[in-house]
C-alpha positions in Angstrom: 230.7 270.8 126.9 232.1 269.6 130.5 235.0 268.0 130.1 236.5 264.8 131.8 240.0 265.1 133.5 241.7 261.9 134.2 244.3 262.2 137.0 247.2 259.8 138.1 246.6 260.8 141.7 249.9 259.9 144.4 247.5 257.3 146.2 247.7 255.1 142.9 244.0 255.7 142.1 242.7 256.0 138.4 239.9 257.6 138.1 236.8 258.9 135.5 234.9 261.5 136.6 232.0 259.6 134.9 231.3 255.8 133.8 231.5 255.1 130.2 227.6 254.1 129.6 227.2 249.5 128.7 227.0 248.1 125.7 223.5 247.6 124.7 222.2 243.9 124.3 223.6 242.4 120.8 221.2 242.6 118.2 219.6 239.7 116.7 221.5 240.8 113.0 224.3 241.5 115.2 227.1 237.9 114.4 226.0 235.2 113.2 226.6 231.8 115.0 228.0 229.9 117.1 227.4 227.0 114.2 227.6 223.7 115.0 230.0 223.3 111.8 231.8 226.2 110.6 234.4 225.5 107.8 236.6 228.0 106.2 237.9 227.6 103.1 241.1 227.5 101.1 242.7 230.0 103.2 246.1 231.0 103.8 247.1 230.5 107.3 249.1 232.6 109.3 248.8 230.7 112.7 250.4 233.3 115.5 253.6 230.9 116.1 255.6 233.3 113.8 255.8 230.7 111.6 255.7 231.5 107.9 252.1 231.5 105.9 251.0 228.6 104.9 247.7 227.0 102.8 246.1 226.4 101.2 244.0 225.1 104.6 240.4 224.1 105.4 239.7 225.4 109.3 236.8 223.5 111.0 235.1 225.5 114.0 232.5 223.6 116.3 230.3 225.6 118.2 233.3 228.1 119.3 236.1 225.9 119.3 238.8 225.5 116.2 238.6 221.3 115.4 240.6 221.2 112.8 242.9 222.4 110.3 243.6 220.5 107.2 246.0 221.3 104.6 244.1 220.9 101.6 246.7 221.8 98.8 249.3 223.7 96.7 249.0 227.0 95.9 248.5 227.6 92.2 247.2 224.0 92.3 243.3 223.0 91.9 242.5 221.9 95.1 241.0 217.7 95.3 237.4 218.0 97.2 238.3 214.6 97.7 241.0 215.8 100.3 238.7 218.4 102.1 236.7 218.1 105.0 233.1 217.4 105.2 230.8 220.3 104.2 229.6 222.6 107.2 226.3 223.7 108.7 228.1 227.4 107.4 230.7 227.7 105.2 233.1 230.7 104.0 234.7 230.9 100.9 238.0 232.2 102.2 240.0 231.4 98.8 242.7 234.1 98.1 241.6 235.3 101.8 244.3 234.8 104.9 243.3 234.0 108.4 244.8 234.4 111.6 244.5 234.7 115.6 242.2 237.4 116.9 244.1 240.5 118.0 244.6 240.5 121.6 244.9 244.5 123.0 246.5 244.1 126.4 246.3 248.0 127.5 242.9 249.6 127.0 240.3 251.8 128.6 236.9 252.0 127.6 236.5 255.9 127.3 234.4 257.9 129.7 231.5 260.6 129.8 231.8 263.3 127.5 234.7 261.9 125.8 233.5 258.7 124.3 230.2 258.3 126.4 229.3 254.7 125.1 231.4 251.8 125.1 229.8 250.0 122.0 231.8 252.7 120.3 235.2 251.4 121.3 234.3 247.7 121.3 233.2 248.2 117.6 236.5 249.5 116.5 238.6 247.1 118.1 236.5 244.2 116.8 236.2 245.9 113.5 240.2 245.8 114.0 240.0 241.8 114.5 240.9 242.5 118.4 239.3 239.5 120.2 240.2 239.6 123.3 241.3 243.3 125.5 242.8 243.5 128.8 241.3 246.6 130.4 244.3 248.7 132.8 241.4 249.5 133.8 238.8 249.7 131.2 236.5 251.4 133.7 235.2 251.0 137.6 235.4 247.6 139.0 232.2 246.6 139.2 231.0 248.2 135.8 233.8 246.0 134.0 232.5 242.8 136.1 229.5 243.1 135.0 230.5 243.5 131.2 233.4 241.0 131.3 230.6 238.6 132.2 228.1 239.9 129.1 230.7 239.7 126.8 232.0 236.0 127.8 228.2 235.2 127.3 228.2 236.8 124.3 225.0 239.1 125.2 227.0 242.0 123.8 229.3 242.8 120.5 233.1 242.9 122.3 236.0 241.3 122.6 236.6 238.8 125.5 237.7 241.3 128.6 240.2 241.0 131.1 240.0 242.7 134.2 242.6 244.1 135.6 242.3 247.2 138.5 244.4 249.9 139.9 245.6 248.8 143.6 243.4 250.4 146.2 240.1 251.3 144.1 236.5 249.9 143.8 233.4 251.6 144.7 233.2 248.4 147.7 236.3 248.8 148.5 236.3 249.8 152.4 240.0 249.3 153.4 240.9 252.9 153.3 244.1 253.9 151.1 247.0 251.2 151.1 249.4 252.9 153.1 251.1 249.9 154.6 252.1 246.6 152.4 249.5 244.4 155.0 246.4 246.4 153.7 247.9 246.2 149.8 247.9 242.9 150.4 244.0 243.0 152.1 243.3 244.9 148.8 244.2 242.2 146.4 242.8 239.2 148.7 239.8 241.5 148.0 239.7 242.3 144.6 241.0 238.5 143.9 237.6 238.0 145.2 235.8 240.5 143.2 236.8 238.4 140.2 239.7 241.3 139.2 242.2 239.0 137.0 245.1 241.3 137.5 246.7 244.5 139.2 248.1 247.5 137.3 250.2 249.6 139.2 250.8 253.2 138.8 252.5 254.9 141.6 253.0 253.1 145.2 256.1 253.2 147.7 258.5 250.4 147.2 257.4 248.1 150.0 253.7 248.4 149.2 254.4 247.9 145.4 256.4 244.6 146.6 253.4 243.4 148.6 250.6 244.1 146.2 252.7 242.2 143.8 254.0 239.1 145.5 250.2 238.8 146.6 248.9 238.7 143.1 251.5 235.9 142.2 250.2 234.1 144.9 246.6 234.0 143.9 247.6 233.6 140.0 246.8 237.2 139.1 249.0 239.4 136.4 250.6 242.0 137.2 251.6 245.6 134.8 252.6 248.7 135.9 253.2 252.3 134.1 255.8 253.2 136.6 255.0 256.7 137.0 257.2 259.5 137.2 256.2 260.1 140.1 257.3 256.8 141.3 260.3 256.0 138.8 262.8 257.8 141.1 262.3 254.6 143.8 261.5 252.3 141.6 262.3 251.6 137.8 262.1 248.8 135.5 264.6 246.6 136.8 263.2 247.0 140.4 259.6 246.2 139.5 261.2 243.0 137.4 263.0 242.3 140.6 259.8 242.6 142.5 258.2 240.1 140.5 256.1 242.3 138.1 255.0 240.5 135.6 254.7 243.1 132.5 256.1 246.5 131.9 253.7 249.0 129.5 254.9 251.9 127.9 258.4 253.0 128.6 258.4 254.4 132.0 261.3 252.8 134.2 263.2 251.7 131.0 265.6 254.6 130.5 265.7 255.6 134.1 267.5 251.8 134.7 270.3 252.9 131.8 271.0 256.1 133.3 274.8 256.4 132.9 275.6 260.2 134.7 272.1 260.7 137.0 269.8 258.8 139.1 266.6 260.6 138.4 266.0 262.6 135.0 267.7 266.1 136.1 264.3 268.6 134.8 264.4 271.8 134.1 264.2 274.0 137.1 261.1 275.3 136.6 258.8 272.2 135.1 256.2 271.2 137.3 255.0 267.7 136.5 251.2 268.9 136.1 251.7 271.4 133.3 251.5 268.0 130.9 253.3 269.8 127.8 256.3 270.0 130.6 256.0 266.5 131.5 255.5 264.9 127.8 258.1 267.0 126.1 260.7 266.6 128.7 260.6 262.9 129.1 261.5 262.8 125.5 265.2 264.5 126.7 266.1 260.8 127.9 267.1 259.2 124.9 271.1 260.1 125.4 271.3 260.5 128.7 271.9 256.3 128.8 274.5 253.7 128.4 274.1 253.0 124.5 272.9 250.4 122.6 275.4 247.6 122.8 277.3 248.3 126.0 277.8 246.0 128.8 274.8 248.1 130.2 272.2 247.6 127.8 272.8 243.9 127.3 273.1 243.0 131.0 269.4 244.9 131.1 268.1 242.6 128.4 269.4 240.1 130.1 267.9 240.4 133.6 264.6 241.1 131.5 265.2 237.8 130.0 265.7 235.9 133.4 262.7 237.1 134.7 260.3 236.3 131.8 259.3 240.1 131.8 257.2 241.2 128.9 257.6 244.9 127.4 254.3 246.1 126.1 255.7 249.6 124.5 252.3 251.4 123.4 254.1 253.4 121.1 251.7 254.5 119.6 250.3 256.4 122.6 252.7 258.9 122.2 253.2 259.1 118.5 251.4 262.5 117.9 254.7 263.6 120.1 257.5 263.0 116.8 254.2 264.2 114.0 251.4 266.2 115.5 249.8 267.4 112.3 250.6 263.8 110.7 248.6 262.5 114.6 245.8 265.3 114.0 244.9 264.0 110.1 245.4 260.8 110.1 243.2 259.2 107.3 240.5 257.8 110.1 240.0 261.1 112.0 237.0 262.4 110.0 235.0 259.4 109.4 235.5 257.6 113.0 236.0 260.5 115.3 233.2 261.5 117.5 232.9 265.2 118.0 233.4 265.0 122.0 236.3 262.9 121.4 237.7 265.4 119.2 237.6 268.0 122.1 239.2 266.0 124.2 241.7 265.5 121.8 242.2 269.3 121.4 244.8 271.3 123.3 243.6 272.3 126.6 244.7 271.9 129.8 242.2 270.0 131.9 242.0 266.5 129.4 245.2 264.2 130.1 247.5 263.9 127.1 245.8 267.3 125.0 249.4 269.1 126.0 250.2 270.1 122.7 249.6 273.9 123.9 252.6 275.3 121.7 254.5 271.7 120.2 257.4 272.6 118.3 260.0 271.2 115.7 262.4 270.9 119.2 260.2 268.8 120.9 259.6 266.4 117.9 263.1 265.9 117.0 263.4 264.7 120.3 260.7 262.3 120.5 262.0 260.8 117.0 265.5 260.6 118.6 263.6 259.0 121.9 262.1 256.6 119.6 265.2 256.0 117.6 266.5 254.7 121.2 263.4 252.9 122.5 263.3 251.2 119.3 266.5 249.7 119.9 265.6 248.1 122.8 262.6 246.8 121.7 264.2 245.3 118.9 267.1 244.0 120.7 264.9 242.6 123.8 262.9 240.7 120.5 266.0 239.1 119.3 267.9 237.9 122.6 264.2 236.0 123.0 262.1 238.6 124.8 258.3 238.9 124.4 257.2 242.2 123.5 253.5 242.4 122.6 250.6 244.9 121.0 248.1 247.1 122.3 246.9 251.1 121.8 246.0 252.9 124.7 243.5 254.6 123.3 242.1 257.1 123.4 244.4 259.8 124.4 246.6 262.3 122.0 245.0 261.7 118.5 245.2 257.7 119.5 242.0 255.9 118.1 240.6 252.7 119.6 241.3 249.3 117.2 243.4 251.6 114.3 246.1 252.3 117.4 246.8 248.8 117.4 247.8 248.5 113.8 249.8 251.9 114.0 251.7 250.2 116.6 252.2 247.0 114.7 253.4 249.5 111.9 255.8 251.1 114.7 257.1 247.4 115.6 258.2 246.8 112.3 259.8 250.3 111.7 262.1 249.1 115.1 263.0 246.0 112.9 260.3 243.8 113.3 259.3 241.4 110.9 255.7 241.2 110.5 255.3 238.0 111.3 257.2 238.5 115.1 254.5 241.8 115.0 251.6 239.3 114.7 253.1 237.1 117.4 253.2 239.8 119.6 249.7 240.8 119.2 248.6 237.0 119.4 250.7 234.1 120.9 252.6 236.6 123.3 250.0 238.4 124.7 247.7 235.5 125.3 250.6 234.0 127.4 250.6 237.6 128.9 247.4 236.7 130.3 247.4 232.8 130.9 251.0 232.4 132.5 250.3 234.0 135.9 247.2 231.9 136.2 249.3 228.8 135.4 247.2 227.8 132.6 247.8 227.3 129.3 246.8 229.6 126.4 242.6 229.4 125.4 243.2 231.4 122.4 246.0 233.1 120.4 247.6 230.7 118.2 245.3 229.0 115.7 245.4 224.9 116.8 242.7 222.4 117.2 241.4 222.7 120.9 241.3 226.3 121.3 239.0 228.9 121.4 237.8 230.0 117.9 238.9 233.8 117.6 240.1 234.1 114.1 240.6 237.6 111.5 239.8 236.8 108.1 240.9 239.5 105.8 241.9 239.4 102.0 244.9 241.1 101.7 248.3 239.7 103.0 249.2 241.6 106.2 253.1 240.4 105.9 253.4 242.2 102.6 251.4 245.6 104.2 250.5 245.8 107.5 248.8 248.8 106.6 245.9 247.0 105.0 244.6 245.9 108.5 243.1 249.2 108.7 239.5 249.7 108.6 240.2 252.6 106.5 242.2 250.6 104.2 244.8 251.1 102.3 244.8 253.2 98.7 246.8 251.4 96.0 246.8 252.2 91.8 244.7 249.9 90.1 246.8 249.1 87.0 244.8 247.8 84.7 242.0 250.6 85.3 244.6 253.5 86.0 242.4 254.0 89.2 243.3 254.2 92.8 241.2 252.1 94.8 240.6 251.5 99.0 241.7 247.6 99.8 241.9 245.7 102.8 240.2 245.8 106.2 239.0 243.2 108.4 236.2 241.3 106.2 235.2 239.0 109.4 235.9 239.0 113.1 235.1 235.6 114.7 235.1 235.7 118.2 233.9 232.3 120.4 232.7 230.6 117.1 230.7 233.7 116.6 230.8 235.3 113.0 231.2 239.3 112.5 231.2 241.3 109.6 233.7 243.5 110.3 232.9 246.1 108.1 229.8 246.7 108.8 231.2 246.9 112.6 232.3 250.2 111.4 229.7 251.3 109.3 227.8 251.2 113.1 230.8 253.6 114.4 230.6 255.6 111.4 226.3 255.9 112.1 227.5 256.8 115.5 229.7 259.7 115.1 227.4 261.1 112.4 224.6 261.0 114.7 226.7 263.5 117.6 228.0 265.3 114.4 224.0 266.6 114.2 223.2 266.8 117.2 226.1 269.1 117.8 224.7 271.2 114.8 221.5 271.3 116.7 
């Protein structure tokens, strides 16, 4: 089978050597709604805000905005129809159930031709995640993403919502030429502005272009991110791009070279060259004590530049998490049943597909990663406390990283950094929709659950704050005490997105039809 190699070329392009194929028309069993009444009932609520769980509550949904939500109750108390709103044109029972904001994924890509060659196959397992809304970094060629931003606002096809943001000199109509001066970066966002590209994400460009593509996004209310590449960090890191306006950092790239304490670029080994990936990922990990630690002057004064700039980490740890476990990364309980084949190869070590660099992984280079995380962690956690934002996403789907179950790994990763599920659950909901809305000026559409906004809600009935773990579509095995069996619990049980009700399980039963189907075919 050909295989796809993605490349993060000098000129800042990001490229697939072919287009992910659209998602075909929703089918007419495919969601139900929008209703003109839709009331839930005798939930709990866990609303985004971070505050605590609360309910019982009634939630009333008009065509695909939330109207109302009533507390109707006690817990442990009959609840008094009396005190409930008016019966629905559709109603759930969601007693016992919780609800909360749809999932917002703020760094995804939408596959690519052999790897995952249709895109219903990622949208399906991030809305059979409860992931509402993605931000694509990109999530594909301009034009292709345009076109099914606009089907899925319209809600001719089953995915989340879809921001668009694009890598800073791309586009098939692009005619500029590269951006080799900070007057045609500029020319390039005017241009993509006008394309309908909501943001910029920004992988490797000199300092005085990087300056200019940003400042010009901030003046026509587009977002900014950037994965500061190595290739880049050495002239500018995270505290430069936060200088620079940038509005979001993702991953960790820039982080550790701006706590460097005896070196100004990461001293590699003398023979590494950046394109042997196994080099490049295992070596990065070699950071973790070459910075000020945790609690000096140095750290703190970071988190507080962070802070005065209103910069928002987005970690993706879980992008790199086959790095500390690769057999744990390579089994994971998900792998079989949701895996296509073609992914799979991807996945396997081989030199040509970015981030399958596990060509001989040892116990060294995972006892460095868990001591890189140890540090990252930190951060995280201390940035979270002194009132940063630090939000949820997956980058799938490179190095054993699925689409939709890489969120919830992260969320898992958020609370082994110290976390409380509830902040996790803000991250992935009220601060990543202000990740999007803030550099348009506008206020959030969706992300919290309040009377006004859009109505993208997770139902689910298990409680994620006791197990986080129960938000995968897999599940989670627990003992069944009174029948001495062990028995699969949790996963989504509905997605609503715009008003629009999804069963999420059958979501992935469509996956699970999908991979089968290459599984045969790759008999054949």
């Amino acid at each position: 089978m050909k295989r796809i190699l993605l490349l993060v070329l000098l000129t800042s392009t990001f490229l697939t050597k072919a287009q992910v194929a659209p998602a075909p028309d929703r089918g007419s069993d495919e969601g139900e709604g929008p209703f003109d009444r839709l009331v839930i009932r005798g939930a709990t609520l866990i609303d985004g805000t971070g505050a605590p769980p609360f309910g019982p509550v009634d939630i009333v949904i008009e065509k695909n905005r939330i109207a109302d939500v009533v507390l109707v109750g006690t817990p442990k108390v009959p609840i008094n129809a009396e005190d409930r709103p008016e019966k629905g044109t559709k109603e759930i029972d969601a007693h016992g159930a919780y609800v909360l904001p749809g999932f917002i994924n703020i760094h995804t890509h939408v596959g690519g031709n052999p790897k995952a060659p249709e895109s219903e196959y990622a949208y399906k397992l991030w809305m059979g995640h409860g992931i509402t809304t993605i931000r694509g970094v990109p999530a594909g060629e301009l034009n292709w993403v345009e076109n099914e931003k606009k089907r899925s606002a319209a809600n001719k096809i089953v995915a989340p919502r879809i921001i668009n943001f694009q890598v800073p000199g791309t586009g098939v109509d692009w005619k500029g030429g590269p951006l080799l001066t900070p007057q045609k970066a500029r020319e390039w966002v005017a241009w993509a502005h006008s394309e309908g590209v909501d943001g910029i994400k920004i992988f490797n460009l000199d300092p005085e272009i990087f300056k200019a593509a940003v400042d010009e996004a901030r003046k026509r209310n587009m977002g900014s991110v950037a994965h500061l590449s190595q290739m880049m960090v050495g002239r500018v890191n995270a505290r430069d791009a936060a200088e620079m306006g940038l509005h979001n950092l993702t991953h960790f790239y820039g982080l550790f070279e701006s706590l460097y304490k005896e070196e100004d670029i990461q001293h590699w080994p003398r023979d590494l060259i950046y394109n042997d990936e196994q080099q490049r990922f295992s070596q990065v990990a070699y950071q973790w004590d070459k910075i000020h630690a945790r609690g000096s002057d140095e750290w703190n004064e970071l988190i507080d530049f962070f802070l005065e700039k209103d910069f928002i980490l987005d970690p993706t740890m879980t992008a790199y998490l086959g790095g500390r476990d690769v057999m744990k990364a390579r089994n994971a309980d998900w792998m079989d049943t949701y895996v296509l084949p073609s992914l799979q190869e991807f996945y396997d070590p081989n030199r040509l597909d970015h981030g399958s660099y596990f060509y001989n992984w040892t116990t060294w280079e995972e006892v460095a990663w868990k001591n890189f995380y140890r540090v990252w962690m930190s951060f995280l956690n201390d940035y979270k406390n002194a009132g940063g934002r630090v939000t949820v996403s997956d980058d799938a789907s490179f190095i054993y990283n699925l689409y939709g179950f890489g969120v919830i790994e992260e969320m898992e990763l958020l609370q082994e950094a110290g976390f409380h599920p509830l902040e996790v659950i803000r991250g992935a909901t009220l601060h990543a929709a202000e990740a999007l809305f803030e550099p348009k000026g506008k206020p959030i559409e969706f992300g919290i659950v309040r009377p006004g906004l859009l109505a993208d809600l997770v139902i689910i009935d298990e409680n994620p704050i006791e197990n986080l773990k129960v938000l995968y579509g897999t599940g989670f095995p627990r003992l069944n005490d009174e029948t001495g069996e062990v028995e699969r619990v949790g996963g989504v049980k509905y997605t609503i997105k715009d008003g629009i009700l999804y069963d999420a399980k059958q979501l992935l039963k469509d996956v699970e039809e999908m991979v089968e189907e290459q599984k045969m075919k790759t008999k054949d």
